[in-house]
C-alpha positions, 0 to 999 in steps of 0.5 A: 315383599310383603306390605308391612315390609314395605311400610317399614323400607318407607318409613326407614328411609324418610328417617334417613332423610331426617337424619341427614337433615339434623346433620345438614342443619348442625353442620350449616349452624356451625359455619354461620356461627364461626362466620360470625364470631372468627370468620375475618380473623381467619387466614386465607388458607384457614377458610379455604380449608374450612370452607371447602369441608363445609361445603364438602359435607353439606353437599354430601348430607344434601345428596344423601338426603335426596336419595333417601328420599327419593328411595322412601318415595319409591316405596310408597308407590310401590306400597300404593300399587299393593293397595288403591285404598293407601293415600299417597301423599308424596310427590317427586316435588318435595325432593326437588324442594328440599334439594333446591331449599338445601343448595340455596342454604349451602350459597347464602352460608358462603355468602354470608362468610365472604360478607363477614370479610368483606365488612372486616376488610372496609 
């Protein structure tokens, strides 16, 4: 690969994880915002239902962001050890970051549904 193909592969896949962040976050905003408004009126079998594809497709959306971006980093060391001069700014770090930041989400959006039902239920 040439290094503007590469360039290109790193930068297409940042983007994905950009993507799959947009979509993590409508995803997570529409759960809080049913949480709040709906969330104990809802039947048992309705939040088990909801609940479990919420947690279906953040878990997903989490998962591929990661691999984007674990892929996008894979570039640019490739990009780094085509020229010394590139400055490599990105570590296996923030992967791990994000992924912790997007779980934590996942749990505190749970927790806040069981809180909206738990206060209705006193």
């Amino acid at each position: 690969m040439s290094e503007a193909e590469v360039v290109e592969a790193m930068t297409q896949y940042f983007g994905l994880v950009a993507d799959m962040l947009t979509l993590y976050l409508t995803a997570t905003s529409g759960y809080l915002i049913v949480a709040y408004l709906i969330g104990a009126n809802l039947s048992r079998s309705q939040l088990i239902t909801f609940s479990g594809l919420y947690l279906l497709f953040a878990i997903t959306s989490t998962y591929q962001s990661l691999g984007y971006g674990m892929r996008g980093l894979h570039y640019a060391s490739v990009l780094r050890n085509m020229n010394a001069s590139t400055p490599l700014y990105s570590t296996a770090v923030i992967p791990a970051l994000l992924g912790v930041a997007l779980i934590g989400g996942i749990f505190a959006s749970l927790w806040f549904m069981w809180d909206v039902r738990r206060r209705a239920a006193d």
